[in-house]
Chimera marker file (.cmm) of the C-alpha trace (Angstrom):
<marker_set name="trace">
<marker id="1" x="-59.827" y="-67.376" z="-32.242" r="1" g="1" b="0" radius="0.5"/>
<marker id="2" x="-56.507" y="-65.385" z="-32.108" r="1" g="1" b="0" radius="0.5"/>
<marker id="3" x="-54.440" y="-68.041" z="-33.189" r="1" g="1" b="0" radius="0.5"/>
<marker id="4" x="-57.004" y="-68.531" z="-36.250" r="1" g="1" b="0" radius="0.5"/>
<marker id="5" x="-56.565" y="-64.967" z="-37.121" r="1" g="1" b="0" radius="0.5"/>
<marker id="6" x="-53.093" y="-64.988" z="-37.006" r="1" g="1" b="0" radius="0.5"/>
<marker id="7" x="-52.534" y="-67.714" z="-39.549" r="1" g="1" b="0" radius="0.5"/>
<marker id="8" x="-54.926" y="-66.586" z="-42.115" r="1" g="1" b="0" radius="0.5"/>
<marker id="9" x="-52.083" y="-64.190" z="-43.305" r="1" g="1" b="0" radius="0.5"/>
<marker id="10" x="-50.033" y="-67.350" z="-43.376" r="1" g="1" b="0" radius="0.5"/>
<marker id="11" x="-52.373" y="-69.162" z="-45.180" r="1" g="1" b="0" radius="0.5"/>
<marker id="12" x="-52.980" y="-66.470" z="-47.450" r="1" g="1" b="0" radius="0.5"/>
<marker id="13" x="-49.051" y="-65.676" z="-48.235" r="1" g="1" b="0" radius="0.5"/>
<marker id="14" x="-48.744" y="-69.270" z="-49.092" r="1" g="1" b="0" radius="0.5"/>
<marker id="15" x="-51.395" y="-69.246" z="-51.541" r="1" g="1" b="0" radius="0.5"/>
<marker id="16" x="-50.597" y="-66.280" z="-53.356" r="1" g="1" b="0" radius="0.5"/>
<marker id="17" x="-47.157" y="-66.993" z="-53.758" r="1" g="1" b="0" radius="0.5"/>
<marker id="18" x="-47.850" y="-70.950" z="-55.059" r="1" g="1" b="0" radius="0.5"/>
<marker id="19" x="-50.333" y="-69.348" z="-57.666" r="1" g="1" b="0" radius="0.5"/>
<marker id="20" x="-47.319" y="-67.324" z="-58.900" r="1" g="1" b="0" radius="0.5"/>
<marker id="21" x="-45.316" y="-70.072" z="-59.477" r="1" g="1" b="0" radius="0.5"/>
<marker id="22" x="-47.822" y="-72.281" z="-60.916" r="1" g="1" b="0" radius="0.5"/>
<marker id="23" x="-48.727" y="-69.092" z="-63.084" r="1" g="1" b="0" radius="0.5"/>
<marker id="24" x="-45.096" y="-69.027" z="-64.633" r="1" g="1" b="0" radius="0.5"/>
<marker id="25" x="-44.894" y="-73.126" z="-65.160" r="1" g="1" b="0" radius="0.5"/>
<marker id="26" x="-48.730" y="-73.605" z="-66.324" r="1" g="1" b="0" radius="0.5"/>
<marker id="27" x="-48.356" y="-71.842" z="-69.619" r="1" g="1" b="0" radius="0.5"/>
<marker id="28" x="-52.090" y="-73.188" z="-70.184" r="1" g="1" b="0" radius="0.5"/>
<marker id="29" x="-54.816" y="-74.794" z="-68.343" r="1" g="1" b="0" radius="0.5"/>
<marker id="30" x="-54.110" y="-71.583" z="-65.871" r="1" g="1" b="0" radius="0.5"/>
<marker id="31" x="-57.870" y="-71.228" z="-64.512" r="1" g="1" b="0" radius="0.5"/>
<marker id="32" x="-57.947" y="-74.817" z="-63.625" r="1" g="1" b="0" radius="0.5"/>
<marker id="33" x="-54.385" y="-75.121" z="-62.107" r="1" g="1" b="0" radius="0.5"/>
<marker id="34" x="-55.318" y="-71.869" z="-60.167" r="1" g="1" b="0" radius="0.5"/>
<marker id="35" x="-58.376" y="-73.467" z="-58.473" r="1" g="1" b="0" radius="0.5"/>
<marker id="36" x="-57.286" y="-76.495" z="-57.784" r="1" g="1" b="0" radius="0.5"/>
<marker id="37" x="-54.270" y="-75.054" z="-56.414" r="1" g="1" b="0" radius="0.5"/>
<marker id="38" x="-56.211" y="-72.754" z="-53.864" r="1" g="1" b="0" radius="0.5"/>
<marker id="39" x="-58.049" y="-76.043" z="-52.791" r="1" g="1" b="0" radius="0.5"/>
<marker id="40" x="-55.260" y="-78.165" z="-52.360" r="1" g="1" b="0" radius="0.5"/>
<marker id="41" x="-53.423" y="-75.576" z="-50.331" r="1" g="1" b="0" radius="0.5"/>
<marker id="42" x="-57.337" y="-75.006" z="-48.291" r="1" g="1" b="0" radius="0.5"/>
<marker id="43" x="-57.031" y="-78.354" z="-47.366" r="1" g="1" b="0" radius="0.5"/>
<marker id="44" x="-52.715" y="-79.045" z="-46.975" r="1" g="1" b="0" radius="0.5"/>
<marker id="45" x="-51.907" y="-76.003" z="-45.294" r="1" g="1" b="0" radius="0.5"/>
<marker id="46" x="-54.084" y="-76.260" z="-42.305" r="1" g="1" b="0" radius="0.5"/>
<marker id="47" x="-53.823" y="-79.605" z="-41.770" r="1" g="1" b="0" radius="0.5"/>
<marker id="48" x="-50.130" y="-79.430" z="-41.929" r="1" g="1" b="0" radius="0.5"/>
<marker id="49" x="-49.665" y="-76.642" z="-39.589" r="1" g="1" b="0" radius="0.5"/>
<marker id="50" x="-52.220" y="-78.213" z="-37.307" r="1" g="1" b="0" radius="0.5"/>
<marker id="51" x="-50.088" y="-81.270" z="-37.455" r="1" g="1" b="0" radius="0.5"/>
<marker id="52" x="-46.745" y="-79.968" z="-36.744" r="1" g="1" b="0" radius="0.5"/>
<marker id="53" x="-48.309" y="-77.470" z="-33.895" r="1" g="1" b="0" radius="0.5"/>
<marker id="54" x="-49.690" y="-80.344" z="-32.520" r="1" g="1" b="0" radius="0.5"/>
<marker id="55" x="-46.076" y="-82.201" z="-32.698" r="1" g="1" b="0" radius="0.5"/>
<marker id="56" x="-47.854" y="-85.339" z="-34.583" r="1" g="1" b="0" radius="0.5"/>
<marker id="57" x="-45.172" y="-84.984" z="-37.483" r="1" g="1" b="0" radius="0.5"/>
<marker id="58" x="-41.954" y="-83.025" z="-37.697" r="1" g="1" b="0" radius="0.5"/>
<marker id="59" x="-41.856" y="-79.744" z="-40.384" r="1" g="1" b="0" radius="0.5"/>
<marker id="60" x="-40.089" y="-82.033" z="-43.130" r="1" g="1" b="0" radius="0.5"/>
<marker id="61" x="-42.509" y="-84.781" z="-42.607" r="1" g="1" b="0" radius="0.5"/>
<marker id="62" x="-45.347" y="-83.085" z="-42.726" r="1" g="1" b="0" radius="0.5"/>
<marker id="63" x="-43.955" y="-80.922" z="-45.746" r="1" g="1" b="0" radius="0.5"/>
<marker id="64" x="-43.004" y="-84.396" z="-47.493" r="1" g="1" b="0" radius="0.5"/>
<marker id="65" x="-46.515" y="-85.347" z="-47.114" r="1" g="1" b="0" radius="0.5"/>
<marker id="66" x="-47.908" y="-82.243" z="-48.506" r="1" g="1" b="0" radius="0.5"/>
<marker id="67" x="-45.821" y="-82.451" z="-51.730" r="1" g="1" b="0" radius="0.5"/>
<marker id="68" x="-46.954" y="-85.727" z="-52.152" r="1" g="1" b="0" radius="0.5"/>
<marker id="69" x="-51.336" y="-85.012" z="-51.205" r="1" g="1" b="0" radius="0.5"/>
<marker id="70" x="-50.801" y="-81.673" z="-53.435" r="1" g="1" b="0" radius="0.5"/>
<marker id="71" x="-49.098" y="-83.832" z="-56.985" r="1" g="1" b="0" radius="0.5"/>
<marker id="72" x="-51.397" y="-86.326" z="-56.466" r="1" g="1" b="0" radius="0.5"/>
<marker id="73" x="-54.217" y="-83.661" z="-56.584" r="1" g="1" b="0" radius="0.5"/>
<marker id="74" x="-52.712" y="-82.345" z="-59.392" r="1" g="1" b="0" radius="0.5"/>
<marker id="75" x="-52.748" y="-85.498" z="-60.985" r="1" g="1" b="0" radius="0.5"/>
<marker id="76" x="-55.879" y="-86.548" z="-60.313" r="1" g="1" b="0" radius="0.5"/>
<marker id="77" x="-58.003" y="-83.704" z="-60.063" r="1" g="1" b="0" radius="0.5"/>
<marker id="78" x="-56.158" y="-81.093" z="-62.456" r="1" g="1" b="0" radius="0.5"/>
<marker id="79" x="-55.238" y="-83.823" z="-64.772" r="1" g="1" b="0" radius="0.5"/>
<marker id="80" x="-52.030" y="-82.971" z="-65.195" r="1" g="1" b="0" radius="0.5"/>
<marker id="81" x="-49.329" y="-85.618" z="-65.693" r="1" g="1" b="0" radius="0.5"/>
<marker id="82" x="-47.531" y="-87.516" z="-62.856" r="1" g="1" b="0" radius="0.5"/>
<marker id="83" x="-44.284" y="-85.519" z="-63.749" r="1" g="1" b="0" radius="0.5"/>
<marker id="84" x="-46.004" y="-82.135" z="-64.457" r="1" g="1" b="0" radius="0.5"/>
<marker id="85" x="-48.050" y="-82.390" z="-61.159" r="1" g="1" b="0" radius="0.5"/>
<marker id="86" x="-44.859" y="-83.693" z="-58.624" r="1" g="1" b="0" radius="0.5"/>
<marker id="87" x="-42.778" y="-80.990" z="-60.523" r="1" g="1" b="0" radius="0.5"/>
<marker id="88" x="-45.796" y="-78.257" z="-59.562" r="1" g="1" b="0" radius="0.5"/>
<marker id="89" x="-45.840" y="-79.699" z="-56.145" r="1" g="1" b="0" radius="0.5"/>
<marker id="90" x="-42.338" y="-79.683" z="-54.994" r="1" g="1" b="0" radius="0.5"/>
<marker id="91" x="-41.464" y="-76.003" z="-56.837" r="1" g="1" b="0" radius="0.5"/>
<marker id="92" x="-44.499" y="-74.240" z="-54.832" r="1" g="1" b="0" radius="0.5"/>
<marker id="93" x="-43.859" y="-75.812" z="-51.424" r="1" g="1" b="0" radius="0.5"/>
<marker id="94" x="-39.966" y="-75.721" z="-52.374" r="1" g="1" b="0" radius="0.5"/>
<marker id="95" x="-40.366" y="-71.423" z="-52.320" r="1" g="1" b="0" radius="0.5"/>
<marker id="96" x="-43.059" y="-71.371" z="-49.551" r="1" g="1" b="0" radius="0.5"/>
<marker id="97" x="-41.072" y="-73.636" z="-47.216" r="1" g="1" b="0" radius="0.5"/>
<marker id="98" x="-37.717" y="-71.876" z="-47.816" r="1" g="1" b="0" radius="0.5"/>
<marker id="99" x="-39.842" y="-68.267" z="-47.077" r="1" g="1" b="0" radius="0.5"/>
<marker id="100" x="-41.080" y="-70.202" z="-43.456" r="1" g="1" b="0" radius="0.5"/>
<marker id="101" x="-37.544" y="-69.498" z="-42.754" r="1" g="1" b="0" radius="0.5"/>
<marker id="102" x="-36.997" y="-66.397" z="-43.624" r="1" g="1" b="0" radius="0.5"/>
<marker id="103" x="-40.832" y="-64.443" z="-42.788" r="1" g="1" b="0" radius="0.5"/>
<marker id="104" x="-41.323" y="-64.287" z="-39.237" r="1" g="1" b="0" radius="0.5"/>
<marker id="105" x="-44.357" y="-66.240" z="-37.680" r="1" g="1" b="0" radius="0.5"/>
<link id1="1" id2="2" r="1" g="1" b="0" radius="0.2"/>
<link id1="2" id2="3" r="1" g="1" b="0" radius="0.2"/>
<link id1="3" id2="4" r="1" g="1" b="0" radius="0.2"/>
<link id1="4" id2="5" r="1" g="1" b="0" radius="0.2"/>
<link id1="5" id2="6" r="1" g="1" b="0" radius="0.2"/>
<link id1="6" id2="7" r="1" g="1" b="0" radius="0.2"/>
<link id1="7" id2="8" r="1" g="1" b="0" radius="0.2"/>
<link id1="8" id2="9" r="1" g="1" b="0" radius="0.2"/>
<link id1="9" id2="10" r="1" g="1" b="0" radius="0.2"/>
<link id1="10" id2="11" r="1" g="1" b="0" radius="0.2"/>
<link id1="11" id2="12" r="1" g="1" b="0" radius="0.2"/>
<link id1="12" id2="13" r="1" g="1" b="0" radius="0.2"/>
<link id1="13" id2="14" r="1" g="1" b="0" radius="0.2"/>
<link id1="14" id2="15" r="1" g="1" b="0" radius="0.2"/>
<link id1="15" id2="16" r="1" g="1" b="0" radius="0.2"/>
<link id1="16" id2="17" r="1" g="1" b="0" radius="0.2"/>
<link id1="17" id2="18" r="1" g="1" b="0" radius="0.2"/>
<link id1="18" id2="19" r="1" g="1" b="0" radius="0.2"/>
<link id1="19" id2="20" r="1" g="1" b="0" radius="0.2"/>
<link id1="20" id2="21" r="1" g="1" b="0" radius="0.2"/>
<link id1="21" id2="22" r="1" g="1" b="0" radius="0.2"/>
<link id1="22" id2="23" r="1" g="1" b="0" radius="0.2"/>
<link id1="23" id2="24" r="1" g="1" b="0" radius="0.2"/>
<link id1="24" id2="25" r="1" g="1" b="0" radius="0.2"/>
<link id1="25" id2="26" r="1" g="1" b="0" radius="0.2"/>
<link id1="26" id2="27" r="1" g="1" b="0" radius="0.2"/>
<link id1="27" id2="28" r="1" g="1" b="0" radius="0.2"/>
<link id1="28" id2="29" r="1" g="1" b="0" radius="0.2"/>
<link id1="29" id2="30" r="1" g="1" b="0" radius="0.2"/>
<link id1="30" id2="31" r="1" g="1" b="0" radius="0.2"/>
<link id1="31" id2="32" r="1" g="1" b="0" radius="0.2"/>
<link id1="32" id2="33" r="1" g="1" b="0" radius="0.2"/>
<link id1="33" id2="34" r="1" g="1" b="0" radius="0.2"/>
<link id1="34" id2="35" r="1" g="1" b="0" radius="0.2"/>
<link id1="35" id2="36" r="1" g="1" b="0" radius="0.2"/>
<link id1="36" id2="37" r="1" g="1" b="0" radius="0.2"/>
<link id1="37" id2="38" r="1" g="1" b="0" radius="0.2"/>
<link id1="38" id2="39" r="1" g="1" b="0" radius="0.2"/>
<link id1="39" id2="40" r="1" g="1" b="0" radius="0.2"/>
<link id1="40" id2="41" r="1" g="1" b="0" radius="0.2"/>
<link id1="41" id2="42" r="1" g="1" b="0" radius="0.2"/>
<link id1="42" id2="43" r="1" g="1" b="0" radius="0.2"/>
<link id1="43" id2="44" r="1" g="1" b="0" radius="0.2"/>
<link id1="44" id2="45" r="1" g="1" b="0" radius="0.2"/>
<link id1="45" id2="46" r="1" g="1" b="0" radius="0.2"/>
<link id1="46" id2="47" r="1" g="1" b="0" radius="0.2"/>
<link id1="47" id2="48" r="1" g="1" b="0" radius="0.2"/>
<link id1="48" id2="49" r="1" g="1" b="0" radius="0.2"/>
<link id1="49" id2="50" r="1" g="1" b="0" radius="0.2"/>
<link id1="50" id2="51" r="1" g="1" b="0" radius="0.2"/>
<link id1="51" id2="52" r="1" g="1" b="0" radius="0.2"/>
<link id1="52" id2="53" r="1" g="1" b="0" radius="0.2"/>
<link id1="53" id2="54" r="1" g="1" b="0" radius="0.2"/>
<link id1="54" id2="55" r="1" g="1" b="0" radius="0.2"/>
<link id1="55" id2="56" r="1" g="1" b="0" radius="0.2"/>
<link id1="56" id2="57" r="1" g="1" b="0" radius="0.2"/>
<link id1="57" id2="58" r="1" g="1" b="0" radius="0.2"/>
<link id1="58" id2="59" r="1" g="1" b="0" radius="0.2"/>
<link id1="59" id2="60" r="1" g="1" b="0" radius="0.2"/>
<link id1="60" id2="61" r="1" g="1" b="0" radius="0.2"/>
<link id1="61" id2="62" r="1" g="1" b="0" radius="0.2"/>
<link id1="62" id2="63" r="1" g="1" b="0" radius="0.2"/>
<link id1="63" id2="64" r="1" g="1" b="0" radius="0.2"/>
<link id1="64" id2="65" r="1" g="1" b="0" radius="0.2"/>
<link id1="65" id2="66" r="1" g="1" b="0" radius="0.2"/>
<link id1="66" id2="67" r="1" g="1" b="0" radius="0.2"/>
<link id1="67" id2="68" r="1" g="1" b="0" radius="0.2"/>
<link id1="68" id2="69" r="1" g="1" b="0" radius="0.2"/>
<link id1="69" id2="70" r="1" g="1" b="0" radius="0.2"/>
<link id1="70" id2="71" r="1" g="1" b="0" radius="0.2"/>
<link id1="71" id2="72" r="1" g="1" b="0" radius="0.2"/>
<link id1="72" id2="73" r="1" g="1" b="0" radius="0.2"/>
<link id1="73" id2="74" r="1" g="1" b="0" radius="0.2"/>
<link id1="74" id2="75" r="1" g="1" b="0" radius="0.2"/>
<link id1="75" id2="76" r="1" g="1" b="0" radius="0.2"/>
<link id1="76" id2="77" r="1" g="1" b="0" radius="0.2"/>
<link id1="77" id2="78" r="1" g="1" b="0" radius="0.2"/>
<link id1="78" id2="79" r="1" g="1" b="0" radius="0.2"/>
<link id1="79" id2="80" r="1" g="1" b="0" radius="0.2"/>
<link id1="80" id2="81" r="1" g="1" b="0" radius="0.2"/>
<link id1="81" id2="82" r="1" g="1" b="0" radius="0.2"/>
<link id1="82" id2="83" r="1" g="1" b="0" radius="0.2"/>
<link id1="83" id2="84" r="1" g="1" b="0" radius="0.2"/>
<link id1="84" id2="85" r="1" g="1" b="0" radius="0.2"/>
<link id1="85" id2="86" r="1" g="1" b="0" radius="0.2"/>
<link id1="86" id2="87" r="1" g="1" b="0" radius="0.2"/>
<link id1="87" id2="88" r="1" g="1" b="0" radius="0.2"/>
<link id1="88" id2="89" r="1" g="1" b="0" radius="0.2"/>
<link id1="89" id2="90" r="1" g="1" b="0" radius="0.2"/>
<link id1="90" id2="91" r="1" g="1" b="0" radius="0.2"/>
<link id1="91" id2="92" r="1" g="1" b="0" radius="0.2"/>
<link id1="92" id2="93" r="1" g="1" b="0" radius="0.2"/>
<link id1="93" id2="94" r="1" g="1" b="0" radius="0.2"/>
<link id1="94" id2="95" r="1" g="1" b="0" radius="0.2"/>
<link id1="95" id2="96" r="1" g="1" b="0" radius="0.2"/>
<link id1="96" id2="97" r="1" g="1" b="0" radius="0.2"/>
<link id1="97" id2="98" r="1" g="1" b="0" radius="0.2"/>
<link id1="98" id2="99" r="1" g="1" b="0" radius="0.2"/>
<link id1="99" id2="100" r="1" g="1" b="0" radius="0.2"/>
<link id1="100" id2="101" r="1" g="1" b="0" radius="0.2"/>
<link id1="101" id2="102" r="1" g="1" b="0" radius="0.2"/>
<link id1="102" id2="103" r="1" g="1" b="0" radius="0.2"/>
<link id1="103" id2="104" r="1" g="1" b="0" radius="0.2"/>
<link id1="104" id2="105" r="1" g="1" b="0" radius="0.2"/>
</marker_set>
């Protein structure tokens, strides 16, 4: 249960800080990016960190794989374009994976 509690504030770091950058590229459709991004990252995030904790797939694999789950939910559930949804994808794990180096945890 510890471990659970300590990566909520992970998990909640991540999300806030994704929804700021899709905030500033989503100049509409903002309620609708914002929810969809909160269940993508629901969803990526734990399974991800469970996955590299677990050593099943290394950090960049893992974060390749995200990119990739999170556009295509873009794409497919948001409904945003292939190239709007990849660029949304890799820009919000792009900032969250370069903060996993500099936060501690």
């Amino acid at each position: 249960m510890t471990a659970f509690v300590d990566y909520l504030p992970l998990l909640g770091l991540t999300i806030l800080v994704e929804l700021g950058i899709a905030m500033i590229l989503c100049r509409t459709r903002r309620g609708t990016v914002a929810r969809d991004l909160i269940l993508l990252n629901l969803v990526s995030h734990p399974l991800a960190t469970w996955c590299v904790s677990e050593e099943l797939l290394t950090w960049t694999t893992a974060e390749i794989l995200v990119v990739a789950l999170e556009a295509a939910g873009y794409a497919a559930v948001t409904r945003l374009p292939w190239r709007r949804a990849l660029l949304l994808a890799c820009a919000c794990n792009a900032v969250t994976a370069a903060l996993s180096y500099i936060l501690p945890g």
